[in-house]
Every structure is written in C-alpha cells, then in structure tokens.
Biopython code that builds the backbone (N, CA, C, O; Angstrom):
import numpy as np
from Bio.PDB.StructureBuilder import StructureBuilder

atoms = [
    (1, "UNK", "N", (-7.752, -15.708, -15.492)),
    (1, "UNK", "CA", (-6.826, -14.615, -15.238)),
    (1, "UNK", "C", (-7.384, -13.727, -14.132)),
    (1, "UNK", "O", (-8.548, -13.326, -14.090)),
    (2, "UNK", "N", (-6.281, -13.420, -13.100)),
    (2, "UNK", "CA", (-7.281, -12.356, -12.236)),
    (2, "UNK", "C", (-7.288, -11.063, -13.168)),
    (2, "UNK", "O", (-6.747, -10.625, -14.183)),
    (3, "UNK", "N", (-8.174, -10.741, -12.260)),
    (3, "UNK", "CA", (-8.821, -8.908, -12.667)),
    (3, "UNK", "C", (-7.505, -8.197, -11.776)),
    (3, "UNK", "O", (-6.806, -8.770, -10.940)),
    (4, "UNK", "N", (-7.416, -6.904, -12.192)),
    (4, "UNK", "CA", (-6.509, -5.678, -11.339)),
    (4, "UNK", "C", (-7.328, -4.983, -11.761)),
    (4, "UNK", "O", (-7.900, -4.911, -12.849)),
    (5, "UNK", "N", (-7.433, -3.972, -10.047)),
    (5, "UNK", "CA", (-8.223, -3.108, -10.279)),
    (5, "UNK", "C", (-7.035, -1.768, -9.602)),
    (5, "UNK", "O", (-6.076, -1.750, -8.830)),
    (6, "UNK", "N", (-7.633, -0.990, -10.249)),
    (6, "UNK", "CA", (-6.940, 0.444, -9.080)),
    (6, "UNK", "C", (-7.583, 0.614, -7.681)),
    (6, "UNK", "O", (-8.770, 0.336, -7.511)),
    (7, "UNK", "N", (-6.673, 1.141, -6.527)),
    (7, "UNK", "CA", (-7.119, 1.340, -5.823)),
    (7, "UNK", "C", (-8.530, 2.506, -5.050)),
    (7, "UNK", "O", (-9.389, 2.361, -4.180)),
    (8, "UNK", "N", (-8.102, 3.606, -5.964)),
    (8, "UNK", "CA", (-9.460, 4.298, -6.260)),
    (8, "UNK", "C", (-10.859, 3.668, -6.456)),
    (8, "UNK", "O", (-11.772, 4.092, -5.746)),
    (9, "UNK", "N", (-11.071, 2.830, -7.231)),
    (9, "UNK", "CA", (-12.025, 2.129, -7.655)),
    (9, "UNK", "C", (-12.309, 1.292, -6.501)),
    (9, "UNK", "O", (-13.293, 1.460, -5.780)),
    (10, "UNK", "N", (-11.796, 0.765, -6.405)),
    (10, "UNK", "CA", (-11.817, -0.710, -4.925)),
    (10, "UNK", "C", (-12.333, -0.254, -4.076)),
    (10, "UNK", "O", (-13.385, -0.724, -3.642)),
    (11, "UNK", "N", (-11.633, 1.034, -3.465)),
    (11, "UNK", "CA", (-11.871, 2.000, -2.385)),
    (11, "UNK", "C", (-13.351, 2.566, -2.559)),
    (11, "UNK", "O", (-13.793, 2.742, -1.424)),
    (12, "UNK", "N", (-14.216, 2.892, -3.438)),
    (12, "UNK", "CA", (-15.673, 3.443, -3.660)),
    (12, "UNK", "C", (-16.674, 2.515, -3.423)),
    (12, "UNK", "O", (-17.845, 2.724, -3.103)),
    (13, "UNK", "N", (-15.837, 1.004, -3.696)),
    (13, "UNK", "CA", (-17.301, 0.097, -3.113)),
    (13, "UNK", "C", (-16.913, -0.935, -2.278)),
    (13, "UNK", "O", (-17.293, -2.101, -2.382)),
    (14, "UNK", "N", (-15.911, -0.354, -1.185)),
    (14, "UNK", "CA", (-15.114, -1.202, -0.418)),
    (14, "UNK", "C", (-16.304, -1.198, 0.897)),
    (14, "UNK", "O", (-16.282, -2.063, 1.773)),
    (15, "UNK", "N", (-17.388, -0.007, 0.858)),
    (15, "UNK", "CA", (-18.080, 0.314, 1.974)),
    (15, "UNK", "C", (-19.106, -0.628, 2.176)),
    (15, "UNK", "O", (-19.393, -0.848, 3.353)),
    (16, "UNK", "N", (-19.758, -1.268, 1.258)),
    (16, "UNK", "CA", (-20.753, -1.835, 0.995)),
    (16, "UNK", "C", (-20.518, -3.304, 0.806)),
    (16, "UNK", "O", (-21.461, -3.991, 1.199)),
    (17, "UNK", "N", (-19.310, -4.086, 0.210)),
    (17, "UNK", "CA", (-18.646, -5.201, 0.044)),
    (17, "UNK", "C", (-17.928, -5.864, 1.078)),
    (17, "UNK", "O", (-17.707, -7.072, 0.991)),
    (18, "UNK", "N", (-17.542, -5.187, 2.054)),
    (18, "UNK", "CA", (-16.874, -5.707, 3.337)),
    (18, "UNK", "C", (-17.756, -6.614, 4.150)),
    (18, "UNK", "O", (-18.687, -6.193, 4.836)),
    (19, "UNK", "N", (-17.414, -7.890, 4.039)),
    (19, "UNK", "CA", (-18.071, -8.993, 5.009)),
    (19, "UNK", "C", (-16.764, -8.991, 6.388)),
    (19, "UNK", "O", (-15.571, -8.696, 6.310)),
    (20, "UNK", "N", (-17.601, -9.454, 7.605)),
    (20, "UNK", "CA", (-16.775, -9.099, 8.626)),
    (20, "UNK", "C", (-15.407, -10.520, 8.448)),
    (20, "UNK", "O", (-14.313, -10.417, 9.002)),
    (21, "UNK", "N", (-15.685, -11.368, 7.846)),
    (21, "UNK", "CA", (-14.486, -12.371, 7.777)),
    (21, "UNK", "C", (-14.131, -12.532, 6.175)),
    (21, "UNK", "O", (-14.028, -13.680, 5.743)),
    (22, "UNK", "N", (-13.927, -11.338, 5.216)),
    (22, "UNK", "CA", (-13.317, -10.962, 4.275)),
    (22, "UNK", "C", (-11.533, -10.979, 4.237)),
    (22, "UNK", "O", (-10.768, -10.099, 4.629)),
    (23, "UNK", "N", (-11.221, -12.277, 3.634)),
    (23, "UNK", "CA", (-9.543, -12.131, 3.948)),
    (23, "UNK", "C", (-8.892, -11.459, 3.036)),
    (23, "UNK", "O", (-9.212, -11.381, 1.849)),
    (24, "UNK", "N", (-7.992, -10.970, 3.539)),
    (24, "UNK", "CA", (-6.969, -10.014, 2.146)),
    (24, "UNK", "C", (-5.773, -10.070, 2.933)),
    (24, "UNK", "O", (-5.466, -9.938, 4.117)),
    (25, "UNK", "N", (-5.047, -10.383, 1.519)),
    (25, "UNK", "CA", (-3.210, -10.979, 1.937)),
    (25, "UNK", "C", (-2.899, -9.715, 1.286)),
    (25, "UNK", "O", (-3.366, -9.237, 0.252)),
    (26, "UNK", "N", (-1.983, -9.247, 2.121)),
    (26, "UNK", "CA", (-0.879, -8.095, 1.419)),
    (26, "UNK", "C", (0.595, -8.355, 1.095)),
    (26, "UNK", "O", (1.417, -8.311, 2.011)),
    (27, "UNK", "N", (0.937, -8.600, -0.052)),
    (27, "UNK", "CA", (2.327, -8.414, -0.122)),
    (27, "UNK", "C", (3.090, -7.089, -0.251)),
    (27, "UNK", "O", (2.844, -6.303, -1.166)),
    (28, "UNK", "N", (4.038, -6.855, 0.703)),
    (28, "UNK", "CA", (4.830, -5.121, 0.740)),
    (28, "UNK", "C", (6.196, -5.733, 0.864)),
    (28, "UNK", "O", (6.610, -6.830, 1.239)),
    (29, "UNK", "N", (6.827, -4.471, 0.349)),
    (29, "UNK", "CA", (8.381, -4.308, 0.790)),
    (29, "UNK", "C", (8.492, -3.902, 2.185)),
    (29, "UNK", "O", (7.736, -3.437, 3.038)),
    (30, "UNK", "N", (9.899, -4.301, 2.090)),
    (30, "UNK", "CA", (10.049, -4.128, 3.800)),
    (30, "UNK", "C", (9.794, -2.814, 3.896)),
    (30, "UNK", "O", (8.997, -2.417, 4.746)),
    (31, "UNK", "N", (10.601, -1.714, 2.816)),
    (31, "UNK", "CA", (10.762, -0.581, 3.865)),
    (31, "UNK", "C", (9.517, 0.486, 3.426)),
    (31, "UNK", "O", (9.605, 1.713, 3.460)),
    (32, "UNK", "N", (8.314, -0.319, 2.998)),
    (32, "UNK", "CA", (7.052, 0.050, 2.925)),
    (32, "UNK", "C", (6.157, 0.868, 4.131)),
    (32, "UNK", "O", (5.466, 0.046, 4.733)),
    (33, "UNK", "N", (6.025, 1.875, 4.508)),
    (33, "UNK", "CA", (5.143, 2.317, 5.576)),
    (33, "UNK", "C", (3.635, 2.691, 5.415)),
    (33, "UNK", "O", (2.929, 2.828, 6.414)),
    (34, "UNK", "N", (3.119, 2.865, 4.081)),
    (34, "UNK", "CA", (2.181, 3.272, 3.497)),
    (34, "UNK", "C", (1.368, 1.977, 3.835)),
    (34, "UNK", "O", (0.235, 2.083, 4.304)),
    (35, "UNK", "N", (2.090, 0.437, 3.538)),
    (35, "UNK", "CA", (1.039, -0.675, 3.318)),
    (35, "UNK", "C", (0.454, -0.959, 4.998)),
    (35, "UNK", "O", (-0.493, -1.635, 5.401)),
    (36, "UNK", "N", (1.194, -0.349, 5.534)),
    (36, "UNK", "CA", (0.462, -0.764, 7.124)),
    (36, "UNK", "C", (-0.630, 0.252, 7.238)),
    (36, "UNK", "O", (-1.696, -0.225, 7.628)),
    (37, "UNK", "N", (-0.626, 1.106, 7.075)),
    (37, "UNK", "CA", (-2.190, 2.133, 6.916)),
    (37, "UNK", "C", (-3.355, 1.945, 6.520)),
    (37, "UNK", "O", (-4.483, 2.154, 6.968)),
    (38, "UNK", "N", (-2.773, 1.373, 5.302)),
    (38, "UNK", "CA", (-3.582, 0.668, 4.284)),
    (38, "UNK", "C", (-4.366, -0.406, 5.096)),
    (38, "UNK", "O", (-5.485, -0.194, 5.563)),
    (39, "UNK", "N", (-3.759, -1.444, 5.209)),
    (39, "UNK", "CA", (-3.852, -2.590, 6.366)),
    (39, "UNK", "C", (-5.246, -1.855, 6.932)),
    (39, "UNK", "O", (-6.408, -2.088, 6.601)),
    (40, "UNK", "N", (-4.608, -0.660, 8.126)),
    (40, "UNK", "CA", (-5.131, -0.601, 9.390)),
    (40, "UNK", "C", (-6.745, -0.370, 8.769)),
    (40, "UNK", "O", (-7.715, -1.060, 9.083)),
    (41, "UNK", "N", (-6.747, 0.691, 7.888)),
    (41, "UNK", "CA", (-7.957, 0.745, 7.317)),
    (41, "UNK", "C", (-8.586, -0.264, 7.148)),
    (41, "UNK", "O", (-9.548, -0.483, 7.884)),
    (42, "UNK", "N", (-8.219, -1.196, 6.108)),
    (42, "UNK", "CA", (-8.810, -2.269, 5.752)),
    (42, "UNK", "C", (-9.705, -2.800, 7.016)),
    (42, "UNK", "O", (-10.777, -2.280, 7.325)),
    (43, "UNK", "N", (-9.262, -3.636, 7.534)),
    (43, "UNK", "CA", (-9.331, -3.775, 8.800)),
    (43, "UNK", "C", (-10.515, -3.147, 9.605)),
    (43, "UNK", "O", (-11.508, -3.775, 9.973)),
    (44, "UNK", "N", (-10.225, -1.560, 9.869)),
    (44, "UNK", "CA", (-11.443, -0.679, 10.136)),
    (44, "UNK", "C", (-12.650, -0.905, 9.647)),
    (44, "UNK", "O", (-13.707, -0.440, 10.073)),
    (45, "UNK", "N", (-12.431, -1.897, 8.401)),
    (45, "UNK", "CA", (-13.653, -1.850, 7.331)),
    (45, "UNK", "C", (-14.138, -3.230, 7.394)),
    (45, "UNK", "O", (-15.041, -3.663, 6.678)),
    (46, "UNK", "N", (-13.560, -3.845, 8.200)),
    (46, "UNK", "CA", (-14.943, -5.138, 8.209)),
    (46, "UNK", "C", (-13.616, -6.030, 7.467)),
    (46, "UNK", "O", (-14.268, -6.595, 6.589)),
    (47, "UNK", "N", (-12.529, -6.395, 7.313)),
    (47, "UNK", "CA", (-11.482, -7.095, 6.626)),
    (47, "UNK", "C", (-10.343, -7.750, 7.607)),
    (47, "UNK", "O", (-9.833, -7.152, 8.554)),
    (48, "UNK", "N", (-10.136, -8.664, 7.331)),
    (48, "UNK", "CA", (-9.053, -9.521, 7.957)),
    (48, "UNK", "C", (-8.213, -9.567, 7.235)),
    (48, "UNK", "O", (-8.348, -10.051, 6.112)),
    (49, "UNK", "N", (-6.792, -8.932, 7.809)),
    (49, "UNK", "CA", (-5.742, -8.703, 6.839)),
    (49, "UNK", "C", (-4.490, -9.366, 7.549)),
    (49, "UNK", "O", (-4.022, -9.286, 8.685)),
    (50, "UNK", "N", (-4.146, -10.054, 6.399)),
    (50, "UNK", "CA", (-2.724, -10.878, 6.591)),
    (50, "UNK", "C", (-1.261, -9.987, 5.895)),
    (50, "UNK", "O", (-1.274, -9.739, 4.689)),
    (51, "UNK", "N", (-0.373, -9.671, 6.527)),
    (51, "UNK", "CA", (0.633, -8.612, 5.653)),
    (51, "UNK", "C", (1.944, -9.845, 5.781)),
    (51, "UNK", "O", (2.320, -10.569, 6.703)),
    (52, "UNK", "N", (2.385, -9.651, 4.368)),
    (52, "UNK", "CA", (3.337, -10.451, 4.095)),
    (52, "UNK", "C", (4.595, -9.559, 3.189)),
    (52, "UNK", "O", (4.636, -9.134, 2.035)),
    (53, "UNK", "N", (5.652, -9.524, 4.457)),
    (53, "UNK", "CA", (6.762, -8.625, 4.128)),
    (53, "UNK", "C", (7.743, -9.268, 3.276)),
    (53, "UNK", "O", (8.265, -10.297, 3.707)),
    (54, "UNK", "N", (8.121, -8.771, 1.990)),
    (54, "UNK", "CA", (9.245, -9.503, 1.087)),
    (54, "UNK", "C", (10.099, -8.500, 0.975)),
    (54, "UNK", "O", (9.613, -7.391, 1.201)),
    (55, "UNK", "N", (11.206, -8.541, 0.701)),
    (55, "UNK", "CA", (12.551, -7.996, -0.205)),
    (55, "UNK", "C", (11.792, -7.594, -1.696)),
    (55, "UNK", "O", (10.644, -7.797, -2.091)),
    (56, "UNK", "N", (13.036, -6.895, -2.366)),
    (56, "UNK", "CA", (12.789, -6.555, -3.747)),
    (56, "UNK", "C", (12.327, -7.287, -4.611)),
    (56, "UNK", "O", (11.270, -7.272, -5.243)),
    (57, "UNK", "N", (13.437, -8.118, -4.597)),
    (57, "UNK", "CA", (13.250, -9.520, -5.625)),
    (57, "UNK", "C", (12.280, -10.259, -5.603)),
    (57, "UNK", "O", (11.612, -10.521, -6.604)),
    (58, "UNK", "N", (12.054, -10.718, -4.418)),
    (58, "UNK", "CA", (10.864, -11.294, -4.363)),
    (58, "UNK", "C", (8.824, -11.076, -4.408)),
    (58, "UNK", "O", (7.840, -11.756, -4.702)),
    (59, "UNK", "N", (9.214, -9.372, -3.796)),
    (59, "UNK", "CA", (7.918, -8.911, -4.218)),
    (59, "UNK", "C", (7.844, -8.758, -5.657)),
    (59, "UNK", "O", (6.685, -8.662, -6.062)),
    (60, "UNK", "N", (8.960, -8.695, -6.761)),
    (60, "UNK", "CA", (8.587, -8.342, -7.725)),
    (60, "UNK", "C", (8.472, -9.975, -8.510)),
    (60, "UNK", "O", (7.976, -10.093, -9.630)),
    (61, "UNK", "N", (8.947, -11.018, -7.813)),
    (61, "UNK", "CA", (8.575, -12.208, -8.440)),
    (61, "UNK", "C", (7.009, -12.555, -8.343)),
    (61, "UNK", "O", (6.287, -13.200, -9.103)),
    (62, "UNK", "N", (6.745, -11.889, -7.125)),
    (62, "UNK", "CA", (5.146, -12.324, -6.758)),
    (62, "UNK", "C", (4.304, -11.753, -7.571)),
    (62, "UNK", "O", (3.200, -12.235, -7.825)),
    (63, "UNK", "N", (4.877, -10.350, -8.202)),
    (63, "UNK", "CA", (3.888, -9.481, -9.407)),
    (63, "UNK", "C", (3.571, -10.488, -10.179)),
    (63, "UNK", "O", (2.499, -10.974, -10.540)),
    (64, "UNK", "N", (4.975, -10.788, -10.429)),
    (64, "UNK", "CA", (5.236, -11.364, -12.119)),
    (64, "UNK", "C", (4.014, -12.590, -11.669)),
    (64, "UNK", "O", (2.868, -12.440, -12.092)),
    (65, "UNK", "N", (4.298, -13.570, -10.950)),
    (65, "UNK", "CA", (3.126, -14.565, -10.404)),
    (65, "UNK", "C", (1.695, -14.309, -10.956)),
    (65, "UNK", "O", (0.921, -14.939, -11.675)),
    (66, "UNK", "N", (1.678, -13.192, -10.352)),
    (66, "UNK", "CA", (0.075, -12.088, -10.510)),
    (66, "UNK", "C", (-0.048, -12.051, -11.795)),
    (66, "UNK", "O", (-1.210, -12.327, -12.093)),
    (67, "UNK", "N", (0.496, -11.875, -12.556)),
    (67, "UNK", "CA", (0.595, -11.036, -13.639)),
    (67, "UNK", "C", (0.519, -9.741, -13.381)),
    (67, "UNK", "O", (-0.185, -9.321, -14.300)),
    (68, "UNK", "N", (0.751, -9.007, -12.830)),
    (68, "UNK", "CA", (0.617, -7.997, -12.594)),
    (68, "UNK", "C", (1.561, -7.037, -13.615)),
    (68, "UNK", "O", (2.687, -7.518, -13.494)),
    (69, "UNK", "N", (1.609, -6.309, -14.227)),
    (69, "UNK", "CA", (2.083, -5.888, -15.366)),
    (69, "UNK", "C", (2.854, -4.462, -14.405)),
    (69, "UNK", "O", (2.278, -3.670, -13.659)),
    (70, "UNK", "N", (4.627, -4.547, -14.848)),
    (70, "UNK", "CA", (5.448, -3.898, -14.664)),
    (70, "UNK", "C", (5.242, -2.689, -14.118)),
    (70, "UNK", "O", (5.694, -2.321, -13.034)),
    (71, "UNK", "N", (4.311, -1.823, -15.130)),
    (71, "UNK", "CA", (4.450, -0.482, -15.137)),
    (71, "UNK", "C", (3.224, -0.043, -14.235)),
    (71, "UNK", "O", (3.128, 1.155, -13.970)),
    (72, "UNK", "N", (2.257, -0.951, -13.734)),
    (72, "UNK", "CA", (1.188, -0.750, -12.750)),
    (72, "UNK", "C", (1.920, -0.712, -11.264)),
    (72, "UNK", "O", (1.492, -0.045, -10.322)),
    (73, "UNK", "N", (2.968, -1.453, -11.229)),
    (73, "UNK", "CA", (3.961, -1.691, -10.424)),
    (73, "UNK", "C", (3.448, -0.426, -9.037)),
    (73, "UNK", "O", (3.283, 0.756, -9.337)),
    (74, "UNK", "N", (3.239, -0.975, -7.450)),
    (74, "UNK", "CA", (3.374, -0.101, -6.485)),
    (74, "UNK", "C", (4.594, -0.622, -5.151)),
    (74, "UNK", "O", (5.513, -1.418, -5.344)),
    (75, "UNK", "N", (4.353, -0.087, -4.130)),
    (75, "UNK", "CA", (4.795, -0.778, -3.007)),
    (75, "UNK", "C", (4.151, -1.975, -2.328)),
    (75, "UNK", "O", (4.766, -2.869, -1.748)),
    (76, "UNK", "N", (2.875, -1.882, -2.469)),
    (76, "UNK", "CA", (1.977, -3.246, -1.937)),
    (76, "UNK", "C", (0.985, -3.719, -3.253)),
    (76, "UNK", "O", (0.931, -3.223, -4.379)),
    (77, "UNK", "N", (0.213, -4.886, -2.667)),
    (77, "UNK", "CA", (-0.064, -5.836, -3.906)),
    (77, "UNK", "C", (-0.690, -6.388, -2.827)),
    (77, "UNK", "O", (-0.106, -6.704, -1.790)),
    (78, "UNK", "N", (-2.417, -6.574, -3.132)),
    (78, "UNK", "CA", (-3.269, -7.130, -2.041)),
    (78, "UNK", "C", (-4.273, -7.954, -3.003)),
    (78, "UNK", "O", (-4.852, -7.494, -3.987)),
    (79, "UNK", "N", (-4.329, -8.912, -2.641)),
    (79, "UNK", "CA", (-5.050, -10.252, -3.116)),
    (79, "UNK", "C", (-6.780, -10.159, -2.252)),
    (79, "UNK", "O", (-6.741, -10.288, -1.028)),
    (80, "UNK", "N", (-7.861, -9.994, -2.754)),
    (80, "UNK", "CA", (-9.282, -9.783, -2.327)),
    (80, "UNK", "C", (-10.227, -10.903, -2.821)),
    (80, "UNK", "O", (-10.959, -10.638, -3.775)),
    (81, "UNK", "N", (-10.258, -11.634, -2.485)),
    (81, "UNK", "CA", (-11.472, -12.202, -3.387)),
    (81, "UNK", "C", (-11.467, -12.792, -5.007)),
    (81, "UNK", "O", (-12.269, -12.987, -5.920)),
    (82, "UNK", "N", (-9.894, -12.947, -4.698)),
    (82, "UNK", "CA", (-9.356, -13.641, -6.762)),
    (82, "UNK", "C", (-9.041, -12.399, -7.107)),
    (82, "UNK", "O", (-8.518, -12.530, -8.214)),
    (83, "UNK", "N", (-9.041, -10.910, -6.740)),
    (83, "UNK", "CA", (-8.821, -10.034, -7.375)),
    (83, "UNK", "C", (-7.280, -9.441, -6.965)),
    (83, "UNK", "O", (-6.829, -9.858, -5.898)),
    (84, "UNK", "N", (-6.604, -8.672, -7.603)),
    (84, "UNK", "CA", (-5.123, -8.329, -7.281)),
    (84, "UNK", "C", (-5.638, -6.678, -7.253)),
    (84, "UNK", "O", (-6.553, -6.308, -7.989)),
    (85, "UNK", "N", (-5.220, -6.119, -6.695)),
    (85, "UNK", "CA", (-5.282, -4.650, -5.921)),
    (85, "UNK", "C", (-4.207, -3.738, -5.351)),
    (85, "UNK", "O", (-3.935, -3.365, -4.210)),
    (86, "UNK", "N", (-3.636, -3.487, -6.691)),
    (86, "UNK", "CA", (-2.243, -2.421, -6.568)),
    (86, "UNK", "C", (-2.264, -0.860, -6.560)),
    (86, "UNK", "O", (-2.988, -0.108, -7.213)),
    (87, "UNK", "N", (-1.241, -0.549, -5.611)),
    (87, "UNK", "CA", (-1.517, 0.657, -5.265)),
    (87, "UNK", "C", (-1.248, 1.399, -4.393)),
    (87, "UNK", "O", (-1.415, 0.891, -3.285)),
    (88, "UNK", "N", (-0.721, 2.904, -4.384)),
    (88, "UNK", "CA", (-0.103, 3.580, -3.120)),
    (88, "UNK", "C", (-1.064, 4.313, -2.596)),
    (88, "UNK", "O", (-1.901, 5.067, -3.092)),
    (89, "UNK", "N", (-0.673, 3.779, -0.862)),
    (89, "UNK", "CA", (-2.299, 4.671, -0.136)),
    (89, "UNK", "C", (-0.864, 5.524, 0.749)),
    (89, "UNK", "O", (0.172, 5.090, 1.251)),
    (90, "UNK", "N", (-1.389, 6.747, 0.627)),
    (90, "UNK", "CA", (-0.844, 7.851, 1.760)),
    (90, "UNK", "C", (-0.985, 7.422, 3.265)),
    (90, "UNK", "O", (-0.607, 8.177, 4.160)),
]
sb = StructureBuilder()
sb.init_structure("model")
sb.init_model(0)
sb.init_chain("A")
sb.init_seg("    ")
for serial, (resi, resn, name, xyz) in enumerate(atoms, 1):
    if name == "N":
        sb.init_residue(resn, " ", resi, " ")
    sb.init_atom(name, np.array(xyz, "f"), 0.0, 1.0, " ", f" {name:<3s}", serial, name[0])
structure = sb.get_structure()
C-alpha cells in the first residue's frame, strides 16, 4: 500500500532528500494554479517534475487508484518515490 503523507511534513525533509534526478509526477485539475508553483518549487529543489493535467472525473479516478481517501482530497496529487503527496500549496 502506498504511504500519504501531508504536505507539511514532506516539505521539512524535502531539503535534505532531493537527489538532482528525483522524479515526481503531478496529477492537477485543469483549472488548478497552485499545482504549477508547487511544481516550480519542486524543481528549485533538486526534482524533476512531470505535471499531468486531468478533468474532474478523472483526477478523482486517479485518487481512488491511489487510494487516496476522499476526505484528504486536494487539487494536486504527486507521486515521490512510491509515496502519494496531497495537498494545497499557496
């Protein structure tokens, strides 16, 4: 089963864990603006980021995929290392 972590958490030892060819897939809604920030950061941090834009339906089929449980539910959904990483970044 993957792990979910919050993004808070991820974010505290994201400094130290970043290898420079670290891949992370993002799934967002289209009319998502937050997950490209997110992204850009990532990125800033030593991460190779792939963003993968879905519709409603389908980002929420990809949760369900995840398991990602309903009520954890954000705008993006980023895959790290086997780990799932949900969560709204400003």
């Amino acid at each position: 089963m993957k792990k979910i972590l919050f993004v808070g958490a991820l974010l505290a030892a994201l400094g130290s864990y970043a290898a420079a060819s670290e891949h992370v897939k993002v799934y967002h809604g289209e009319s998502c603006g937050c997950c490209h920030n997110w992204a850009k950061y990532m990125e800033q941090n030593g991460f190779e980021v792939e963003m993968i834009s879905l519709a409603d339906e389908p980002l929420i089929q990809k949760k369900n995929e995840l398991k990602l449980p309903l009520e954890l539910a954000s705008c993006h959904t980023a895959i790290i290392d086997g780990y799932v990483v949900e969560g709204h970044m400003p």
